[in-house]
N, C-alpha and C positions, 0 to 999 in steps of 0.2 A: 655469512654467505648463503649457508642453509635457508635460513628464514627470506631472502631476497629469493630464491631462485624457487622456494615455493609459491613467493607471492605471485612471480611470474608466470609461473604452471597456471595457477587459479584463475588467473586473468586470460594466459590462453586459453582455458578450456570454456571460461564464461563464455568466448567469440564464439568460439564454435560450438557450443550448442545453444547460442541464437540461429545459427546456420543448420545442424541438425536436428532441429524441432521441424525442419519444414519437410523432412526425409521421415522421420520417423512418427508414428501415432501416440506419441507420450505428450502428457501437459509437461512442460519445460521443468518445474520444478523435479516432480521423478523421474527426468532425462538428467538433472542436473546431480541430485542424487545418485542417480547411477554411473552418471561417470566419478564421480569422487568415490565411490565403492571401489569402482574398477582400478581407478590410484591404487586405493592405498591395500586392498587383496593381497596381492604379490608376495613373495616375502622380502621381493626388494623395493617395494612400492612406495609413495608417499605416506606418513601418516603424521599429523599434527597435534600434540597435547593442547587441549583448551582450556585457560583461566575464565571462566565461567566469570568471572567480572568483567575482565577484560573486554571478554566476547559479546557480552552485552552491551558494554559500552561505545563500543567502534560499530558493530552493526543495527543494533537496534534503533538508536535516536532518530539516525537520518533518517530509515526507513520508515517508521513509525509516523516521524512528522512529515513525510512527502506524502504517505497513505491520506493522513489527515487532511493536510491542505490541498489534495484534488476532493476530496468525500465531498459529495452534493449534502451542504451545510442544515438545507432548507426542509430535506428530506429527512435530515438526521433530527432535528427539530421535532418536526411533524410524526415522526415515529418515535420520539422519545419513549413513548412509556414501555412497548415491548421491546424494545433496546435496553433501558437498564431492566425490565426485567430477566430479559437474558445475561445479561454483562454480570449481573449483580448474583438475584433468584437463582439460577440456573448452575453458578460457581458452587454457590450452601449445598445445591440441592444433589450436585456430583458427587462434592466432598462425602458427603454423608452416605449416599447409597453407594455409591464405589469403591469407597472406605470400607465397609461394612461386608459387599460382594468381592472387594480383593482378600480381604484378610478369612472369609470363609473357604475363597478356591485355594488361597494360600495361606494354611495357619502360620506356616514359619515366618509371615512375616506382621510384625507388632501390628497392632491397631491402629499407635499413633503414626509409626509409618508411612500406614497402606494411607491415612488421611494426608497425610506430606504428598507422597506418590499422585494421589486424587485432585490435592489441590495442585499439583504442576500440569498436568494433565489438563485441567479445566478450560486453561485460555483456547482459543483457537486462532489460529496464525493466521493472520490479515493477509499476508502477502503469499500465501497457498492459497486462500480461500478466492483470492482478484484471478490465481495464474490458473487454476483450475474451472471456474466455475465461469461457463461463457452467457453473458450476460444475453446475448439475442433467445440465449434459454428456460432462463429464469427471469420469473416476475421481479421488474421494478424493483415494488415493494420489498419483495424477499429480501433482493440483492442489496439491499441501502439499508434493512438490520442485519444481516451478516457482516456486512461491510464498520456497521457501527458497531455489533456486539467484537467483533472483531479489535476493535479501536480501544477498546474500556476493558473489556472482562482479563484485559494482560495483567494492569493492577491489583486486581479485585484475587485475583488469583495469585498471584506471585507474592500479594501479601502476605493470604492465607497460607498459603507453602511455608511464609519462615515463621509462624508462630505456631506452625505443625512439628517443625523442625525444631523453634526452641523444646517445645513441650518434652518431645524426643530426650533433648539434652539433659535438660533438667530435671523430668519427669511431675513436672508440673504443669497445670492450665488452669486460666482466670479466663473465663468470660469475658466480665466486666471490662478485662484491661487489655483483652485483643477485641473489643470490641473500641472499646476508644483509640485505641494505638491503630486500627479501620481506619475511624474517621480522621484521626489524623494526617492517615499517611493521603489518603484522600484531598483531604481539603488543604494542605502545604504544598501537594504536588502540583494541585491546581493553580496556587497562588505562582507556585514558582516558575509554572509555564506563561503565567502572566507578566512575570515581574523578569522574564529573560528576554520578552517580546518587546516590553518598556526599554529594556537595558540597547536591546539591538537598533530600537527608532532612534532614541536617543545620538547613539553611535553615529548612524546614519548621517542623522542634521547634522551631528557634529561635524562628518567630512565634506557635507553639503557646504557649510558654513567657510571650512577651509578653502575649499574652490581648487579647481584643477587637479582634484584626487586622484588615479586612474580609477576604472569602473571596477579593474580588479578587487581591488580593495573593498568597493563594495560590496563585490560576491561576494568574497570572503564571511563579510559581517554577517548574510545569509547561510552559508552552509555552517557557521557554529552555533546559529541560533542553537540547533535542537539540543547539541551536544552543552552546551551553558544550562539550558534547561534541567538537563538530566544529574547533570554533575550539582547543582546548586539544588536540586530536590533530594537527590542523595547524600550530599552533605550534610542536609536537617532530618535524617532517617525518614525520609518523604517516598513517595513513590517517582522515582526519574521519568518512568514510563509515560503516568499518567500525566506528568509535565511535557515530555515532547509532543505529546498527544496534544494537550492541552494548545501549545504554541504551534503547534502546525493547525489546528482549528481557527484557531482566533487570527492567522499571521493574514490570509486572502481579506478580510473585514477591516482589521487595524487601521490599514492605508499607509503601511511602513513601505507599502511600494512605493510609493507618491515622495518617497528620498531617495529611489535611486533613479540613476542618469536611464535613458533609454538604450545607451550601450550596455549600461548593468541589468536591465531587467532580461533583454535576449539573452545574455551572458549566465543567468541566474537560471533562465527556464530552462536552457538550452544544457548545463551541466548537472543542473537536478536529472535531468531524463537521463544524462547518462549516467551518474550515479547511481540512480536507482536500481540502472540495469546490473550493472556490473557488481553492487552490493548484493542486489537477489540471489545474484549467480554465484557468487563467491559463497554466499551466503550455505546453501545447499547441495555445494559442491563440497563446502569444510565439513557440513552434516553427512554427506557421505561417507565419507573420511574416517567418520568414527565410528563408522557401521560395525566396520569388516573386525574389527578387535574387538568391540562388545560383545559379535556375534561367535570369535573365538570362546571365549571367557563364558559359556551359558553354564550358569549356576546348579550344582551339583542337587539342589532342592527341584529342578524343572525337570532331569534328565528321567528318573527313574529307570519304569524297565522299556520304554519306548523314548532314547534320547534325540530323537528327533522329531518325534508325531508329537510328542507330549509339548515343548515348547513351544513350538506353532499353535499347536491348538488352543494354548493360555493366552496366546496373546491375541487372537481371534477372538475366544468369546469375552476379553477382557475389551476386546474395541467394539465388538457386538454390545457389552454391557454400555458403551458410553454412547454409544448409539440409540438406542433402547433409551436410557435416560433421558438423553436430551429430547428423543420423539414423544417421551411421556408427557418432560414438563410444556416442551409448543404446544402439546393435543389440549391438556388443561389449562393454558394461559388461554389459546384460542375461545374456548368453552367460555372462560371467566369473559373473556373480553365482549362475547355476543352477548350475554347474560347482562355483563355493563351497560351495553347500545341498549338491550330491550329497554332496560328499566329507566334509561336516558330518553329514552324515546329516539334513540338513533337508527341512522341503517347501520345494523352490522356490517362487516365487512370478514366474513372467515377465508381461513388460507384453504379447504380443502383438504383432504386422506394426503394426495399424492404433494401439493406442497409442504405438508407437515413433514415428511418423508422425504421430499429433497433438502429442505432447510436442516434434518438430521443429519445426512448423509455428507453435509456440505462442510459439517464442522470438524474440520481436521488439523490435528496435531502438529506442531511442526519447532522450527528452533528456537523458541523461547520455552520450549517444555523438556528439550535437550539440555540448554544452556541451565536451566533452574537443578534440574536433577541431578549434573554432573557438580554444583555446589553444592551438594551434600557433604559433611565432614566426615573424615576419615573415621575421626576418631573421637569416643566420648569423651567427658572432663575425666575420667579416671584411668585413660590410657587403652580402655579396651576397643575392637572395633565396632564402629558404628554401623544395628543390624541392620542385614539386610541390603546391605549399601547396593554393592553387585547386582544384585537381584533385581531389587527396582530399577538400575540405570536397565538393566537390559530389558526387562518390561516398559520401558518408557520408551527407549527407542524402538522396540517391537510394534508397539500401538502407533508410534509416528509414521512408521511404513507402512503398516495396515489401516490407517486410517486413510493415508495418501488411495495407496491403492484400490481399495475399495471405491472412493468418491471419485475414482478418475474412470472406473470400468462402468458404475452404478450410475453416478450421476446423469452423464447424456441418455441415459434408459428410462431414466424417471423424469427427467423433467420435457423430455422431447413430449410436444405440444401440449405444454403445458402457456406457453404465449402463442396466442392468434398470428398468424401473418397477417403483416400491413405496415405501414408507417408509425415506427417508434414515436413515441409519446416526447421526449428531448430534441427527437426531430422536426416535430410539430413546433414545440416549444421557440426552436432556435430561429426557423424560419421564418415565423409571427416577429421574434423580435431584429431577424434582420433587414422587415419589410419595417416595422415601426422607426428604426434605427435610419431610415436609408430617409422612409418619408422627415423625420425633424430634421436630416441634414438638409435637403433641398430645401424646405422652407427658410433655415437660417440661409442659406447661399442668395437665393432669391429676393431676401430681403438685403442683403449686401450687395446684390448690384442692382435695387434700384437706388441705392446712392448715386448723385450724380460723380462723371470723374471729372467736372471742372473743377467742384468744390475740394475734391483733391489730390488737383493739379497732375491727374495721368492723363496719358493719351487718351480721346476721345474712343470710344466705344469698346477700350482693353477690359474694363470691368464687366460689363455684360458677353461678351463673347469669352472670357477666361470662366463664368460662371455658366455658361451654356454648355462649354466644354464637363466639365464637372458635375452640373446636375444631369447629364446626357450617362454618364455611368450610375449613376444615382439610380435611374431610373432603368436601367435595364439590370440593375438588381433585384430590382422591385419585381421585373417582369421575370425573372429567374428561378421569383419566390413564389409566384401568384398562382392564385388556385387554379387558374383557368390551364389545361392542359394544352391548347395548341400555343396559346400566348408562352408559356414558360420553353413548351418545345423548341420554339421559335428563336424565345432568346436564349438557349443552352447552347443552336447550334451559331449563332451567329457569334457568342461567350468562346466557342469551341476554337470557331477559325480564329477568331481575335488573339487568345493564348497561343494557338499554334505557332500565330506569325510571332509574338512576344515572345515565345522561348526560341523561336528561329533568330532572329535578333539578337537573342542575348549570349548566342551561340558563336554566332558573325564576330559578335565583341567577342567572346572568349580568345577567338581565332585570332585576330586583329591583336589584341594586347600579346599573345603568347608570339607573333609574328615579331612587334616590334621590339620584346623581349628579347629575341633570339639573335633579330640582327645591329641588337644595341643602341637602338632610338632611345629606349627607357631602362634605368635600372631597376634592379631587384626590390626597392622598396617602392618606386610607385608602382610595376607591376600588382607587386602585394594589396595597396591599398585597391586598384582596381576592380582585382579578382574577387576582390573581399566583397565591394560593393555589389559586381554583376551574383555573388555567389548569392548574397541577399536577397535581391531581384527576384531571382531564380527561385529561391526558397519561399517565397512569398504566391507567386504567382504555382508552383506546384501543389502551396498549401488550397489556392482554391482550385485547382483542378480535384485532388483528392475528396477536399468536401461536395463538389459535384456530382 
């Protein structure tokens, strides 16, 4: 009963700070954060133990694989190579100096450790880095390797944590064999995000084949994609991660949409969105959660003779250090990469002081570096406790708040006009292909009604008048789109009344069904099918107002 009435809390509090984001100046994440603090504070408050398997397993896949399959595919492509050099480069290059700068600020804690501690640290949470970092302020470019280092370096990193962690245990390290056991976990996880994508199409035809399946069932086969993924790459000591990843990449190309119904695909976009919300929020509302008792619990090694200056300040210039890191290695990957163009005979293409410095500030911590650290084993194989344990969970969650924090106060400072005002570049983009789009439907239209309708057998002149009607919206698309500014003005406001009167209309129907509802003309299920449809309507025609 316990466990139901917290899940209910959680899901209350995600609603309302959708709602309290628009009241308060916080990115939602550290609004979300802060009320799950506020929970569980008290001494009668909420507070939740987390199985750090578990935890990854329920929240990470979906999330992961929704990040991926909205990610601009084309861009993550095109920017490969400073994307794995961050994802990849960037993980070594933490481990090693953060490793080395923790275990100097802090001798009590092992070497092998502080490198465990460095390698959980490393990734940076996708879905902090989407909820803080406003895209009309950051370049593109930036935004689509963050977005992609984001996506990869979870693996690359989560690896290195447990063969940091074995070494721990055993007091052993091989090279050689955490470098193949790398590439392994790497290239299974891949396979396995491929081979759950196969398993899910497959699935699909199968129920295409049956006939009459509900669309349910098809969503269904969609939201466990990720989670088949994860589960069947962790089964072969794989990375899960890089397999949700994987299959949420690969899922928009596949054309495993092309088996479901067009009730499943609305059905499918339409519960992904709200998953996604209510997992984020849940997500870092349970991280709040564990704030308030790690933050009781600070380690007798931090307090000295200043027990409260001194922790704070460790873990500031511990997030300073990984800030510092990451601005070192952008500064010299940038450098390499101009160096590359010259000798290429390319135009460079550099990011700049101050994008070097946002793209830093941008990489923040978050709960996949929670969830890896709080897996730490209690205890060694000889019964003693495992060092340090306490210490690093509460360095790890210290840097997760300070890394939040920082990028939420810094960020708009440094990147504000860092993009020119004028029309976004994807807006350019969409509008060129909604005028190409509009133009090849009127030609096919117009070449179907110069078929005659004797030759088949319709009323005389219904083919050409039903195709005038249709290429006549066609075309005041086109003029919607067109460079020419009075012409688009023109057809905006002429688009404007047209909707007006469309959602007045679909109002009249609302009115009209709930009318003959009440005085029992119709019952309860065709009302519903109704409602359903004008709701559609409705939802369609607001979609093109918003994009207006």
């Amino acid at each position: 009963m316990q466990v139901a009435i917290l899940i209910l809390a959680v899901l209350v509090f995600v609603a309302l700070s959708g709602a309290l984001v628009r009241l308060v100046r916080l990115p939602l994440p550290v609004l979300q954060i802060a009320i799950g603090a506020a929970l569980a504070w008290p001494v009668k408050g909420i507070h939740v133990e987390i199985d750090p398997e578990l935890f990854l397993l329920v929240f990470i896949p979906p999330l992961l694989f929704g990040d991926a399959y909205g990610a601009p595919k084309r861009e993550l492509i095109a920017l490969r190579g400073p994307i794995l050099d961050l994802a990849i480069g960037l993980v070594f290059f933490t481990i090693v100096g953060f490793g080395y700068a923790l275990h100097w600020l802090v001798p009590s804690i092992p070497l092998v450790v502080a490198f465990a501690l460095a390698a959980v640290l490393s990734p940076t949470d996708a879905v902090a880095v989407s909820s803080i970092v406003d895209r009309s302020l950051v370049p593109a470019r930036l935004m689509h390797i963050l977005e992609g280092e984001a996506l990869l370096n979870d693996a690359s990193g989560l690896v290195m944590f447990r063969f940091a962690v074995a070494a721990a245990v055993t007091g052993s390290f091989s090279f050689a064999d955490a470098s193949l056991s790398f590439v392994y976990a790497v290239a299974i996880g891949i396979l396995a995000g491929i081979a759950a994508l196969f398993i899910a199409a497959r699935l699909l035809q199968l129920l295409n084949r049956i006939g009459g399946v509900p669309a349910e069932a098809q969503v269904l086969v969609m939201v466990l994609l990720p989670f088949i993924a994860y589960l069947v790459a962790e089964h072969l000591h794989a990375s899960g991660i890089l397999a949700a990843v994987t299959a949420g990449l690969l899922t928009g190309g596949s054309g495993v949409f092309r088996f479901l119904g067009v009730s499943a695909r609305m059905q499918t976009i339409s519960l992904w969105t709200t998953l996604s919300f209510v997992y984020n929020g849940a997500l870092f509302i349970v991280l709040g959660m564990q704030l308030p008792e790690i933050i009781r619990r600070v380690p007798p090694e931090l307090t000295g003779h200043y027990p409260i200056i001194q922790p704070v300040a460790t873990v500031i210039a511990l997030t300073l250090c990984l800030i510092a890191l990451r601005f070192l290695w952008i500064w010299v990957g940038d450098i390499a990469a101009g160096l590359k163009a010259k000798w290429g005979k390319r135009k460079a293409e550099p990011f700049g002081m101050r994008v070097r410095l946002a793209g830093s500030v941008a990489g923040v911590r978050g709960a996949i570096t929670l969830a890896g650290i709080l897996s730490l084993p209690v205890a060694m194989p000889d019964g003693s406790s495992f060092p340090a344990r306490d210490l690093v969970i509460f360095l790890a969650a210290g840097v997760i708040i300070c890394s939040l924090a920082i990028a939420s106060v810094a960020l708009p400072k440094i990147a504000h006009g860092l993009v020119e005002p004028g029309e976004d570049g994807s807006a350019i983009e969409e509008r060129l292909a909604r005028i190409g789009a509009a133009k090849a439907a009127i030609a096919r239209i117009e070449s179907m009604a110069g078929a005659s309708d004797d030759d088949q057998g319709e009323v005389p002149g219904a083919r050409l008048a039903a195709a005038e009607n249709i290429v006549a919206g066609y075309r005041r698309r086109i003029a919607t789109s067109d460079e020419a500014d009075d012409a688009r003005a023109e057809a905006r406001e002429a688009g404007r009344l047209e909707l007006e009167m469309r959602l007045a209309g679909i109002e009249a129907e609302r009115i009209a069904v709930r009318d003959m509802l009440s005085s029992g003309a119709i019952n309860d299920h065709t009302a519903r099918a109704l409602f359903t449809e004008i709701t559609l309507t409705e939802a369609l025609l607001q979609g093109r107002q918003e994009r207006k």
